[in-house]
Backbone bond lengths (Angstrom), bond angles and torsions (degrees), N, CA, C in turn:
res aa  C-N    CA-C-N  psi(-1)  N-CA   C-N-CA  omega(-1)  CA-C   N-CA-C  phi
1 X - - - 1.447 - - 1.536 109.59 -
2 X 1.395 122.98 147.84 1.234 136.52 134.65 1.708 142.35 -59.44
3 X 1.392 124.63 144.90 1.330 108.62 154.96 1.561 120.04 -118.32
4 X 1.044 89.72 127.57 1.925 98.02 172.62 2.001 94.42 -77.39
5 X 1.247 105.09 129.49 1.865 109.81 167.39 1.584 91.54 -120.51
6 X 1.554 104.50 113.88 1.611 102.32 177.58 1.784 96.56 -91.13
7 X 1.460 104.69 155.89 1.418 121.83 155.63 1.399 115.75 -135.90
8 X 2.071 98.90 158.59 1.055 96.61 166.08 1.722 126.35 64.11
9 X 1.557 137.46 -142.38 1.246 130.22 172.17 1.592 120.53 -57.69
10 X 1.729 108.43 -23.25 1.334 133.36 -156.53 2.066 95.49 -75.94
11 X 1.467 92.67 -44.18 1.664 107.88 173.20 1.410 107.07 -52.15
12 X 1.590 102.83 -66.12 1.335 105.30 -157.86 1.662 114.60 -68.68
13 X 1.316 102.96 2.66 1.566 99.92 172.41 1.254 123.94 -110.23
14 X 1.437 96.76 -35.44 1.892 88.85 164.29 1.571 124.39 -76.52
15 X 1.413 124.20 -5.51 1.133 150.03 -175.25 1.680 116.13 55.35
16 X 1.498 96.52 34.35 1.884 86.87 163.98 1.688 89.49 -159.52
17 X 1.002 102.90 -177.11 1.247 115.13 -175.87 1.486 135.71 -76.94
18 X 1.367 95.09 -38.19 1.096 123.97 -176.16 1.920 135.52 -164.90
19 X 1.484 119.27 121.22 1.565 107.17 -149.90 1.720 103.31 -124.98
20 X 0.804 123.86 -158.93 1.639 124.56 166.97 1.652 101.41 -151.64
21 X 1.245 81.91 150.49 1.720 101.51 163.86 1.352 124.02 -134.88
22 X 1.416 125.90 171.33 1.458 100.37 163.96 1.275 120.31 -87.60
23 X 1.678 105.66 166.16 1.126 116.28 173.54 1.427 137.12 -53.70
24 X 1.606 123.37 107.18 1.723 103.22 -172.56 1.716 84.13 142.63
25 X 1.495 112.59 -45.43 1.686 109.29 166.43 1.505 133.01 -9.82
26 X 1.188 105.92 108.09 1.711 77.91 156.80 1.241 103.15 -108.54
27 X 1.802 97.00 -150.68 1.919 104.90 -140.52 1.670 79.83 -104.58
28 X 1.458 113.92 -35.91 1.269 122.11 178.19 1.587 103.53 -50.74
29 X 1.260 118.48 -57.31 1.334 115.10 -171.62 1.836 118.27 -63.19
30 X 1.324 102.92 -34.17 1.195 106.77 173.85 1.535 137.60 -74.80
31 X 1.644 98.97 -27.71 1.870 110.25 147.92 1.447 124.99 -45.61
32 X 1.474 109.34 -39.30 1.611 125.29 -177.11 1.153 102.61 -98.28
33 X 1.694 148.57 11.28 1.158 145.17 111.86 1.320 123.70 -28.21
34 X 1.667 108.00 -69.70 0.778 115.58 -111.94 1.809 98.60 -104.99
35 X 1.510 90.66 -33.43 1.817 100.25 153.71 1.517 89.91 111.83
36 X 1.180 128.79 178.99 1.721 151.50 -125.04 1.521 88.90 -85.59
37 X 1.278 128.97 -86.85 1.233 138.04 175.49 1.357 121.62 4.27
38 X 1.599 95.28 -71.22 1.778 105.44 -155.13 2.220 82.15 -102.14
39 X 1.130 133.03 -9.73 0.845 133.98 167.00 1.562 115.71 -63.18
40 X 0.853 129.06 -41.34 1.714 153.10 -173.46 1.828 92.89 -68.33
41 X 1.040 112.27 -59.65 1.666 129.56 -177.12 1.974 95.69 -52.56
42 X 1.182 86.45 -88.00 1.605 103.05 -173.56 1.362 106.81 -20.79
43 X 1.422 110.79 -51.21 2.013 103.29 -174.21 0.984 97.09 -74.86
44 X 1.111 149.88 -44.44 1.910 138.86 179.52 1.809 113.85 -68.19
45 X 1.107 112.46 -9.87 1.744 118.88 -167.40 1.587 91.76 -93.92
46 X 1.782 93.21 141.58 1.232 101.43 151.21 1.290 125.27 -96.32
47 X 1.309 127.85 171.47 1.474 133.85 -172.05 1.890 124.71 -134.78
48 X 2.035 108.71 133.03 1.334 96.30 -175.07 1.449 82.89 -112.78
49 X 1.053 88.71 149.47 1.901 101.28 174.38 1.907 92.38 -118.56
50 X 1.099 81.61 120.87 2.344 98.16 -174.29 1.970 88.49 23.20
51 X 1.449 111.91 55.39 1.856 101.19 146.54 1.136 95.95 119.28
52 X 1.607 129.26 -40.99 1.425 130.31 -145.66 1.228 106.65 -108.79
53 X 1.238 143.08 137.71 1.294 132.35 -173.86 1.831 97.86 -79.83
54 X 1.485 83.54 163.46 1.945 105.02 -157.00 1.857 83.81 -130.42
55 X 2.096 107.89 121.10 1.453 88.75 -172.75 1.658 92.60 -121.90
56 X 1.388 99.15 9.06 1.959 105.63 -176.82 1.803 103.04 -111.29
57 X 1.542 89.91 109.60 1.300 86.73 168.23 1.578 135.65 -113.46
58 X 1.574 78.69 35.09 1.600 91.77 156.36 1.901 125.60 -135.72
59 X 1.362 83.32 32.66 1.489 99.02 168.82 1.437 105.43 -99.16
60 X 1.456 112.47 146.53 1.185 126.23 178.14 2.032 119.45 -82.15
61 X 1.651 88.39 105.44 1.503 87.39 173.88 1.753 104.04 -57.63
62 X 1.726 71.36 160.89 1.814 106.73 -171.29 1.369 109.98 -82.97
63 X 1.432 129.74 154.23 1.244 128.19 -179.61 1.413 97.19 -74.95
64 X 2.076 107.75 146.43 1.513 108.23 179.32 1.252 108.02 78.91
65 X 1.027 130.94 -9.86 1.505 107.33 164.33 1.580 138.07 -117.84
66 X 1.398 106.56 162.26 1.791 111.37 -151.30 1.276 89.43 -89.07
67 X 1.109 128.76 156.65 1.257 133.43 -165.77 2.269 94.09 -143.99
68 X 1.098 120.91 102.49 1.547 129.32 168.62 1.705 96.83 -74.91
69 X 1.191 104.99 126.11 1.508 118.08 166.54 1.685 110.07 -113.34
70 X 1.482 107.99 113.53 1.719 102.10 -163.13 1.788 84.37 -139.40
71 X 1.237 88.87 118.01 1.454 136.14 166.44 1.931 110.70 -52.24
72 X 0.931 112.11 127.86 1.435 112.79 -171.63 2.528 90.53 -64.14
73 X 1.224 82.98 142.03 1.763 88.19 -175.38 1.421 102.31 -103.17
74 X 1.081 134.13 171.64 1.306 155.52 132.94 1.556 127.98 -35.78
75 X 1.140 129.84 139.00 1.817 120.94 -165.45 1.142 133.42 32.47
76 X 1.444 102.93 40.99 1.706 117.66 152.03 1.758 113.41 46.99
C-alpha cells in the first residue's frame, strides 16, 4: 500500500486527511479516481514521495511509500 497525506486545498478536497492505495498507483490514476474536485488540485500540486519530490505522474508509486500532496500556497 501507499499513503496519500493531503494538505491544505489538497485536504479540503479529498475530504480527509489522509488515504491509501495500492501499491503500483499512480497520481494520474488517482485524479481519475478520485473525481473533479481533488482532481483540479492534483494537476496544480506538487508531490514528495518519502521526502523527494515525485515529477511523473504517471509512474507507478512504490510499495510503502508516503506520498505529501502540497497544493500550490499563497505568497510564494
Amino acid at each position: 500500500m501507499i499513503t496519500f497525506r493531503y494538505f491544505a486545498g489538497a485536504k479540503a478536497a479529498a475530504g480527509v486527511a489522509q488515504e491509501s492505495f495500492p501499491a503500483g498507483t499512480t497520481i494520474e490514476q488517482i485524479a481519475l479516481k478520485k473525481g473533479e474536485p481533488l482532481a483540479r488540485v492534483l494537476h496544480s500540486a506538487s508531490f514528495l514521495v518519502d521526502g523527494l519530490a515525485w515529477h511523473d505522474r504517471q509512474a507507478p508509486l512504490p510499495e510503502g511509500a508516503t506520498v505529501d500532496v502540497l497544493p500550490p500556497f499563497a505568497g510564494g
